[in-house]
N, C-alpha and C positions, 0 to 999 in steps of 0.2 A: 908598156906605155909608161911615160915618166910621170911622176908626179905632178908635174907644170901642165902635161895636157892635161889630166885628172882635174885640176882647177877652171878650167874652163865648163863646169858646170855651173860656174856662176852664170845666172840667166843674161849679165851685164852685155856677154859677149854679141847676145841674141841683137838687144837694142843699141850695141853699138853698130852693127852692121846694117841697122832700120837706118839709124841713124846718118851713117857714110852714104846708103843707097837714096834715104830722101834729098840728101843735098845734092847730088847727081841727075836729081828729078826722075827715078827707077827703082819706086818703092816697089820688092815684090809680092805678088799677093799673100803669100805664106806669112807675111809683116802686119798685115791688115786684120782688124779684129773685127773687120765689117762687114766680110765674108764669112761662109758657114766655115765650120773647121774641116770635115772632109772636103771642100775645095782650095783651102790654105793647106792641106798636107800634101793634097796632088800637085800642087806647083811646088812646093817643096822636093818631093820624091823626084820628081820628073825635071830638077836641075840637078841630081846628083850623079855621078859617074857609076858605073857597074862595083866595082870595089868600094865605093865611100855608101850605096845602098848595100851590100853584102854586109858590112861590119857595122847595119842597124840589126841585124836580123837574130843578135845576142843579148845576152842581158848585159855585157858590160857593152852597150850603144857607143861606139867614140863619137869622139870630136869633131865634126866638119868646119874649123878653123874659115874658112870661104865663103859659106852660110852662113855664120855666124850660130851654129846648130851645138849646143853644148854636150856631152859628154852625157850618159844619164845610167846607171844599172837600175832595170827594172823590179830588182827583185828584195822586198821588203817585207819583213813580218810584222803580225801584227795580229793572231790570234787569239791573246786574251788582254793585250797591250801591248807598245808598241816594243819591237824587240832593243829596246836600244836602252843603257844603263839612264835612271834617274825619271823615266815614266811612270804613269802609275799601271801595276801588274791587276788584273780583276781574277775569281778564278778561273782555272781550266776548264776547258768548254762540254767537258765530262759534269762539270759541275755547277757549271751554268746549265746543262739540260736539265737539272734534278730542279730549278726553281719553278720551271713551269712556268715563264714567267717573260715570254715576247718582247714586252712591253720594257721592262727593265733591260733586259740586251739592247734592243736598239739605244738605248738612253746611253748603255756601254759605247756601244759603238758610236756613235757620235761624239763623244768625248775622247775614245779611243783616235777618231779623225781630227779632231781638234789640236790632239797631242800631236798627232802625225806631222800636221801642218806647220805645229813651232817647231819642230826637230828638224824637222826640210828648212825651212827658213833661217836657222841656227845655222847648218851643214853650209848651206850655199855661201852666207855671210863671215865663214869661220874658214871656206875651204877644208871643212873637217873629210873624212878619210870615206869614200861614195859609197862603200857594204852599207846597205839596209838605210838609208836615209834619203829613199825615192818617198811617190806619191802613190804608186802601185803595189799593193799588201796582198801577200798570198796568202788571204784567208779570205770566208772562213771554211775548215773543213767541215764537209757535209757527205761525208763517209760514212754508212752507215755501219756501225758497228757488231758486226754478224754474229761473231762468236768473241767469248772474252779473251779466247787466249791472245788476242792484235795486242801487241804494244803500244800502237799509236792511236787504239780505241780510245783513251785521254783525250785525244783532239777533238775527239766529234761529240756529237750532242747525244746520242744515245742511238738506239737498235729499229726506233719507231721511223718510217719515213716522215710521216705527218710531222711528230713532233717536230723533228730535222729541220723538215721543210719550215714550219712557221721561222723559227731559229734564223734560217738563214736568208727568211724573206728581213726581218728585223735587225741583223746584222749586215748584209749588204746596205739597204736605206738608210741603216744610220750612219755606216764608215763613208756612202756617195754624195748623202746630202741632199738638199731640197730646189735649191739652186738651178733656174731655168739655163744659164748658159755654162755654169763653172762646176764639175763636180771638184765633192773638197778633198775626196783621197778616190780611186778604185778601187774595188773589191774582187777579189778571185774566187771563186769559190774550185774546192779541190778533193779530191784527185780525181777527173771525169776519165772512168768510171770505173764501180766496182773493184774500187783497191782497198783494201781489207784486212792484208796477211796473206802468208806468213812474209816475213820482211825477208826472211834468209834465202827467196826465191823471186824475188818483186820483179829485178831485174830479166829474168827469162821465165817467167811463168805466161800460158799460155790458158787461158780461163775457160774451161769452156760449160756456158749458160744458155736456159730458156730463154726465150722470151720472156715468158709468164716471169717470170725473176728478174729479170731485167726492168721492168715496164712498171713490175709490182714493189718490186724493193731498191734495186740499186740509181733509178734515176730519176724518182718522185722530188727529191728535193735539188737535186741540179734543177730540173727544170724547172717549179719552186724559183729558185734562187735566180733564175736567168727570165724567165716569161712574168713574174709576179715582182720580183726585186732589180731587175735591169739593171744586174751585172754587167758591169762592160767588160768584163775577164773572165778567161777561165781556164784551169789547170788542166791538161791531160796528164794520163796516170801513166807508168813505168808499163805495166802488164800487157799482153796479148790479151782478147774476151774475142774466144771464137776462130781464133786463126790469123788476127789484123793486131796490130801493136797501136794501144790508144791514144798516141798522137799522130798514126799515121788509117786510122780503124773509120772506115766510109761509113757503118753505117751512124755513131756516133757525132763524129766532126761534119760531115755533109748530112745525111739524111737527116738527124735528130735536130742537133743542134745548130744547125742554118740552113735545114730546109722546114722542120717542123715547130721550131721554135725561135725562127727568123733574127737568129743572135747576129747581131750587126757589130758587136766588138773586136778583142783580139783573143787567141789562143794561144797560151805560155805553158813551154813541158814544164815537168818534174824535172830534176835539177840532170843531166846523163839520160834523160829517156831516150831522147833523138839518137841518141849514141847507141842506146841499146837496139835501136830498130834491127842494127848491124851486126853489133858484134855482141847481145845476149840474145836477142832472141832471131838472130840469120835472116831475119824475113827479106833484106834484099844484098845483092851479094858485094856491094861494095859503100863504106860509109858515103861517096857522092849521090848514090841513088837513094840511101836509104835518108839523109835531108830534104832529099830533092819530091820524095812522095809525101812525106810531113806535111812539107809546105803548101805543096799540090792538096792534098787533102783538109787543111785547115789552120793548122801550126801556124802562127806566125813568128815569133818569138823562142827562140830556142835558151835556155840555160842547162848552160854546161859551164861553166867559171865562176866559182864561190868561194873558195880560200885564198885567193892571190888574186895582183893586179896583173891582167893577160898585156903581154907586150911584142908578140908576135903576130900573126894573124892563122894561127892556128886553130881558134874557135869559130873564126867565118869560114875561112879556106874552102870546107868541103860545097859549098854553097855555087863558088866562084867555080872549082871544078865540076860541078855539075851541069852548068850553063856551059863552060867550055868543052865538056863532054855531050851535051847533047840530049843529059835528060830533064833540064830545065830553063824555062821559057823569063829572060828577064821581065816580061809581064806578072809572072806568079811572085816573083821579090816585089815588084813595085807595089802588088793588091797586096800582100802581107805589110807593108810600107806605110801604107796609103792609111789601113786601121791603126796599126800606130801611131802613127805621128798626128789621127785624128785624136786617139787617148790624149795625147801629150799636149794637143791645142785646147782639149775641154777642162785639163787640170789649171790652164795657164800660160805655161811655162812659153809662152812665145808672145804673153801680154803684159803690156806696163804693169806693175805689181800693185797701182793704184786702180786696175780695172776689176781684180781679182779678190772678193769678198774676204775670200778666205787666206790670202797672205795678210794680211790684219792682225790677224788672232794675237792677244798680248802673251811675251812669254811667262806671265805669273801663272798661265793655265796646266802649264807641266805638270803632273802630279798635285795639282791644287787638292787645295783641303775639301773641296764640294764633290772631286774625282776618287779621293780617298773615302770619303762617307758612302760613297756608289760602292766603293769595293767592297766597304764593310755590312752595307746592304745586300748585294750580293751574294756574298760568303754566309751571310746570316739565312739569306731566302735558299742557299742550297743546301744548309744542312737537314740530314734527314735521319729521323729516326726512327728505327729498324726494331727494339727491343727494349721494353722499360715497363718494370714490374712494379712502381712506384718510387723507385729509389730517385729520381728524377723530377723535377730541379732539385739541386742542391741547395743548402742555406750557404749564406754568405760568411757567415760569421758563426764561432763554435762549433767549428766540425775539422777536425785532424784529418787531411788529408796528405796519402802519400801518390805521389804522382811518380810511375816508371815507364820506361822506352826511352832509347834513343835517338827515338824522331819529336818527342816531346820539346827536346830544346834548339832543333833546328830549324832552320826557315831557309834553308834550299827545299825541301820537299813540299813546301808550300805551294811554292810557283810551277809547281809541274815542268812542261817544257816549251821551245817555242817561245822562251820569254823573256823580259831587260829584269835588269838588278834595280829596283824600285833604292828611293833613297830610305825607306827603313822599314822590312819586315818583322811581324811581330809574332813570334814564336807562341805554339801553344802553351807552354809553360810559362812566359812571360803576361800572356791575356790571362792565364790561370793566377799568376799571381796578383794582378792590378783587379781581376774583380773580384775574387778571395782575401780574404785575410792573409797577406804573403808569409808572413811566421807561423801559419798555420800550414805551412806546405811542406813536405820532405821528397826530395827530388833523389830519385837512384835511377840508374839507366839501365843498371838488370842484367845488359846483354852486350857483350861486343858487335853485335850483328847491327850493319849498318852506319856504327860508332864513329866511320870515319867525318872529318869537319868537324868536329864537336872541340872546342875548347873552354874553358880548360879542361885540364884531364879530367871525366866523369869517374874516375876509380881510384880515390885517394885511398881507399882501404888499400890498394895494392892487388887487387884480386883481376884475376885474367882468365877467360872463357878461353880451355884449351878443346873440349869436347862437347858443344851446344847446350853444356849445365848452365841454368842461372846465376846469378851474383847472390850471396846469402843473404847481402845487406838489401838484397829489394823485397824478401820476406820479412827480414826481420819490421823492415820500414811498413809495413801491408799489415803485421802482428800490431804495430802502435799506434795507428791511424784509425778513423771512423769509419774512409770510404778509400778505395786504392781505384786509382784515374789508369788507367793502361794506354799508351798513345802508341801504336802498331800500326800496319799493314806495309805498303811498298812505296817504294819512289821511281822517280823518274831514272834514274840508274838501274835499276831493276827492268822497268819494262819502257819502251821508247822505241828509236827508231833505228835499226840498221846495225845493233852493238853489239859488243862482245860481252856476257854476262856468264862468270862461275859459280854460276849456285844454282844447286839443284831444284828442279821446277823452274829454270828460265832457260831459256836460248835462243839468241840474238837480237834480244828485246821483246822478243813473245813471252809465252808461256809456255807449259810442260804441263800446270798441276793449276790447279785453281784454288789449294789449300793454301794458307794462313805459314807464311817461313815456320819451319819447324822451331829454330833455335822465339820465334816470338810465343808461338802456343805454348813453346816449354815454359814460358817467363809468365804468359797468363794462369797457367792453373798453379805453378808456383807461388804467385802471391793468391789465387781464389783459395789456396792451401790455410791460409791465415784466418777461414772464417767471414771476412767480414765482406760489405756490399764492393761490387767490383763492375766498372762503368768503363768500358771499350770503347776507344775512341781509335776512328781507322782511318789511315789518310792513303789513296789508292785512285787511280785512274779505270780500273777495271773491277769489275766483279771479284769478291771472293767468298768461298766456300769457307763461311764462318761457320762452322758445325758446332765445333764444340764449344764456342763461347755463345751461340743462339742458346745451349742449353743447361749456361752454367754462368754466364756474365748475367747480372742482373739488369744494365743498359746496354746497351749498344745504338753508339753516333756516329754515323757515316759524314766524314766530313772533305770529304774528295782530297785534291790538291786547292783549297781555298784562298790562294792569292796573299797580298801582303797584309791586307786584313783579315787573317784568317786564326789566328791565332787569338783574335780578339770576338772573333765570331764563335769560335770553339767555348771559350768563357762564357759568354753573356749566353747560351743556348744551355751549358749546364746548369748555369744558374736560375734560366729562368726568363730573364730579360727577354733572350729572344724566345718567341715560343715554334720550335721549328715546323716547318710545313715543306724539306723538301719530298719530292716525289722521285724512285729508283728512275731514271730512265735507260737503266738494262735489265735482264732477269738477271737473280745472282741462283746460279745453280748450286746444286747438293753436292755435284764434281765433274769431273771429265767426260764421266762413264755415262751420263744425260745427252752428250754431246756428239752428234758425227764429226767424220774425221776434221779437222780444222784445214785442210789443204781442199776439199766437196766446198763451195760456192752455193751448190743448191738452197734453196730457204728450207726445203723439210725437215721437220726439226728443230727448226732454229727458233727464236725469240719469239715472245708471247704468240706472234699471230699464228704460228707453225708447230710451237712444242706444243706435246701431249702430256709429258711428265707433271711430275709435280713439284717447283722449285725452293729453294731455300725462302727467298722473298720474290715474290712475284714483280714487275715493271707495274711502275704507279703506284706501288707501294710507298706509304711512309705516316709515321705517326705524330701526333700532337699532345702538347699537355691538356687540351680542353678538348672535345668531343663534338661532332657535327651529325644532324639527318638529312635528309630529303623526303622530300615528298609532293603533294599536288605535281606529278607529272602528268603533260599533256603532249599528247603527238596529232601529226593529224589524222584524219580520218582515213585518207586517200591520198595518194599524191601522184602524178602524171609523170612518168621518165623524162626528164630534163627540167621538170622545174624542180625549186626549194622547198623544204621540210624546213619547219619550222619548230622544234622541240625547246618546250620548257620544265622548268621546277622548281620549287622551294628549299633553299637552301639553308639551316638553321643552326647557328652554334649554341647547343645544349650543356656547357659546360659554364667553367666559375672562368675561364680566363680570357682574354682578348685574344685571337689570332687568323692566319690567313689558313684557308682549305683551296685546296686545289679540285676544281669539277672538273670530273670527265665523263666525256661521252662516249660510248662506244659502239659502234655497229656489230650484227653479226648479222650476218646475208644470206640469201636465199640459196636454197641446195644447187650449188652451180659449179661444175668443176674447177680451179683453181680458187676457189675463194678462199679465205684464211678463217680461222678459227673466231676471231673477233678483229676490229681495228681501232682505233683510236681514233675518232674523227672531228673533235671542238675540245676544250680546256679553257678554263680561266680560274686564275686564281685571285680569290672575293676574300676580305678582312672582313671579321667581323667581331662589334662587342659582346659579350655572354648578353645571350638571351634574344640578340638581333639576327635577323633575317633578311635575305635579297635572293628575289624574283634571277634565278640565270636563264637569261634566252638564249639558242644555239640555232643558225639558222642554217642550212645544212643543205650550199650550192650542189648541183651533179655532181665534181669532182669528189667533195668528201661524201659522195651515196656513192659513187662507184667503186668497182673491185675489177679487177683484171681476169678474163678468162685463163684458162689454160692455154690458149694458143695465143695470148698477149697481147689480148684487145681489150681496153679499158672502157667500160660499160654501166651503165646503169640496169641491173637487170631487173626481171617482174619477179615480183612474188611477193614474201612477206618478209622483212628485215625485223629486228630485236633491238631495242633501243637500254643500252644500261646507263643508266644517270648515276652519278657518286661522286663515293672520294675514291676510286678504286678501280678495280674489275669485277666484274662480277664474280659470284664463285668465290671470294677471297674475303678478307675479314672487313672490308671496307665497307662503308655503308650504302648503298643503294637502292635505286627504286627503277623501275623495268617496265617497259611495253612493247608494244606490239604496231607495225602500219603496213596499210601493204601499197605497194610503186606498182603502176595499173603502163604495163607498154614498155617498150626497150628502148635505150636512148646509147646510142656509140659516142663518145667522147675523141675530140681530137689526141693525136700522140705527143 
């Protein structure tokens, strides 16, 4: 496709052809903003020819020049920001779950939508280059993250459904918007279902799961995201679950999600799934049939074209051969059609741009300074602190600090993945020197591992790691200083999506080992060698098996991939400013050998509701500088299968400092086979001044009293449930307060 038709994304083409067709007195309805949008997209669809509907049924949409129907790819990111250079980046969504904090995402994401909106509106105006500059954003993921070794566990919100779910009711609403007739961007939520890892098999792996796992773990926040957040989108995933490939999987696309959760939008693969139906994982024996059940089955939207502009008609084609073979009906293109181009009438794009709230947006909102302060908010509400003996906050002033890693002074590992190049990240080492005393800082890198990006050279000494030895100059620096800052764990090169990684304990974006890179643990007990207090600061998308710095670092700050403000969150958290309150939202295990195999699906085993073991830091863990209790809990007495429980408590912060605590609640349910060990079922996180207190109410519909049987019936059962109220889990160092109620009857929940 040339360039010139690519420009016809200008929506101008649209109203020019209103325009030629009103003076003709033959406006047609698809023109009219009078009509609802599913009956302006069937008169659309139903003037177009069998090949000009075949070549909507991709992400790169062309042109119908005739219509006056522009050009559109639907496929744009937008999971912590929008993917496109000069947005603002917030953190990774690994890091967003550790805030705890609903409320602050959706505020992301509506600003996240707002950006979307100048970007589109920029793009259209500029004729700029159509990759990722649509209104349709494939996020958020709502993957639940099983085991740590997923490389793309980063994207999701953590291991908990619940959590998941609130997350992604909060981020759908804020990227759709409020708006009775216009949403301001769509949201996707991804990868439906149960895609997970390993990445080195995504493409032909064939899953095979319970119900009870299914119903219990892998589809609570899809549905969440689609019945509670009225997603108009939604991704299916690469994998087979069960013997059916999930863009082509009945009970998924048909029974689930538009027979039981009456989803009325559209269905967009993984970027090659359609492809895989055929040729990774054989399910039908030629690529025309294996489109042709997709579609049939729910698909409407296929991407398969991401790197290049397609100029043949080789990513329709197989479609058009299907229909001329016999195994599909041009009625199933048109209903695939028909939800499209409804998307595409609720965004706008076929209305004067004076009708449409949200083409307005002024462009000062890019990255404005109000979106930068959210970041830094953000970044501040997810840091989480894991270990600290007292060394913690630091003074600002009068204290030699030597600061080592070579992720300390970068700020790609900030941004995780999935993300634009913000106009200015601010490096750990750079927040460490603006809220420090800068001449008070000695910066050594320690370690070639990971070295690469770093300018200028970090090793003026001359010195080169040829055998995973430290650099001398980062002890000797650790020997002269008061406190030695350690900035370690992984980046998004390390673990991610689909790649190729040479270092031991990674492969192909997964994991191996869930230890700490050897050449980094060499460089942390080389400067703990020095004697003096030593404060771990880990930037990581996943879990890791911090062993021996839990028992030899005197702090340790989980500070995920924390966005372009993150660097500046890292400072003000050591110092004190902020007083951290994130919560782990995975478990971080002891090591591997906690773990079944990572290729088992099953939950047994798995994440807090399922492990039996005993972890490094439990989910929901995280510390503060000031100290909280609970108490006066009340439950009720009694409660009837299908109504609400209504649980409360006093929540008090007993310390010298101001900050936020994260409540949670947690069920653990009647002796009932498949129920889980405990669940997570309300959270809020309450600010509070030293010595103040607030009443948290939790009012606690069927959905959050129910637990899924064994045979995968979601249920309110009788008996007696265990209510833990905290900062915590029960069991764990967290502070709580505990009862007892008993549910009098059984109540079945819809699926």
């Amino acid at each position: 496709m040339s360039t010139l038709v690519w420009r016809t994304v200008a929506v101008g083409l649209a109203f020019a052809a209103a325009s030629l067709a009103a003076q003709k007195g033959a406006k047609p309805d698809y023109l009219n903003p009078n009509l609802q949008p599913g009956q302006r997209a069937a008169d659309l669809v139903h003037r177009m020819t069998l090949e000009e509907k075949a070549s909507q049924l991709v992400n790169q949409a062309r042109a119908i020049p005739r219509l006056g129907v522009p050009a559109y790819d639907w496929w744009s990111e937008a999971l912590h920001g929008v993917a496109v250079d000069g947005a603002t980046e917030f953190p990774e969504p690994i890091g967003l779950g550790a805030t705890f904090d609903p409320e602050a995402i959706h505020t992301m994401a509506t600003d996240i939508g707002i950006e979307a909106r100048v970007v589109h509106v920029q793009a259209v105006r500029n004729h700029t280059n159509p990759f990722h500059h649509g209104l349709d954003f494939w996020a958020p993921n709502v993957n639940i993250f099983r085991d740590p070794r997923w490389g793309r566990g980063q994207e999701t919100y953590g291991e908990d459904p619940f959590l998941t779910g609130r997350m992604a009711v909060a981020f759908v609403t804020g990227m759709q918007g409020d708006d009775p007739r216009y949403y301001r961007t769509i949201a996707t939520p991804k990868h439906y279902a149960v895609h997970s890892g390993p990445e080195s098999t995504r493409h032909m792996a064939d899953v095979t799961l319970s119900k009870h796992d299914e119903m219990d773990t892998y589809l609570p926040a899809f549905r969440a995201g689609i019945v509670e957040g009225k997603a108009d989108s939604i991704m299916c995933a690469y994998n087979s679950i069960n013997g059916q490939p999930a863009c082509a999987n009945q009970f998924l696309l048909d029974d689930m999600l538009r027979g039981m959760w009456n989803f009325q939008g559209y269905v967009v693969s993984d970027c090659g799934a359609v492809r895989n139906i055929f040729d990774g994982h054989h399910y039908q024996p030629t690529q025309a049939q294996a489109s042709a059940i997709s579609l049939q089955r729910g698909m409407d939207n296929e991407c398969i074209d991401f790197d290049k502009i397609v100029t043949g008609d080789s990513d329709y084609k197989p479609y058009l051969d299907a229909v001329q073979e016999g195994y599909l009906k041009e009625s199933d293109i048109d209903r695939a059609l028909v939800r499209l181009f409804t998307a595409r009438m609720k965004l706008g794009m076929f209305d004067p741009p004076s009708m449409v709230p949200y083409a307005k947006i002024p462009e000062s909102e890019l990255n404005s300074p109000a979106h930068r302060a959210l970041a830094r908010q953000l970044a501040n509400e997810s840091m989480t602190l894991l270990k600290n003996d007292g060394v913690l906050p630091l003074k600002t002033s009068g204290v030699k600090i030597a600061v080592v890693g070579p992720l300390a002074e970068q700020t790609e590992v900030l941004l995780g993945n999935y993300n634009g190049i913000p106009t200015h990240t601010v490096s750990i080492l750079e927040g460490l020197r603006t809220e420090f005393a800068g001449d008070a800082i000695q910066y050594i890198p320690g370690t070639d591992f990971l070295i690469h990006g770093v300018t200028p050279d970090p090793r003026p000494n001359g010195w080169t790691q040829e055998d995973l030895t430290p650099d001398p100059a980062a002890l000797e620096a650790a020997k002269n200083a008061d406190v030695v800052i350690a900035v370690v764990g992984l980046t998004s090169h390390l673990e991610g999506e689909e790649m190729k990684v040479d270092e031991p304990g990674f492969k192909g974006g997964d994991r191996t080992s869930l230890d700490m890179p050897a050449p980094e643990e060499a460089l942390l007990e080389s400067v703990a060698s020095a004697g003096k207090p030593l404060v771990v600061v880990l930037t990581n998308g996943s879990a890791l098996a911090v062993n021996w710095a839990n028992e030899h670092a005197n702090a340790i700050l989980d500070a995920w991939y924390p966005g372009e403000e993150g660097g500046t969150a890292v400072a003000q958290t050591l110092s004190g400013r902020n007083n951290p309150a994130g919560r782990l939202p995975v478990t971080f295990y002891k090591s591997v050998d906690q773990l079944p195999p990572f290729e088992d699906y099953a939950m047994k085993g798995r994440t807090y509701r399922y492990f039996d073991g005993q972890p490094l830091y439990p989910f929901g863990f995280g510390l503060s500088y000031t100290t909280f209790s609970y108490s006066k809990l009340t439950v009720p007495d009694g409660v009837q299968a299908g109504s609400p429980a209504v649980v409360e408590a006093t929540v008090t912060n007993t310390g010298h400092r101001a900050g936020d605590e994260v409540a949670q609640l947690y069920l653990s349910f009647p002796n009932v086979p498949g129920a889980p060990r405990r669940a997570l079922r309300a959270f809020r996180r309450v600010h509070l001044a030293p010595g103040a207190s607030e009443r948290v109410r939790f009012e606690l519909d069927p959905r959050a009293m129910s637990m899924v049987t064994e045979a995968g019936e979601p249920i309110v059962a009788p008996g007696e449930y265990t209510v833990s109220f905290g900062g915590g889990q029960p069991d764990t160092s967290a502070p709580v307060v505990t009862g007892q109620f008993t549910v009098n009857g059984a109540f079945t929940l819809p699926e």
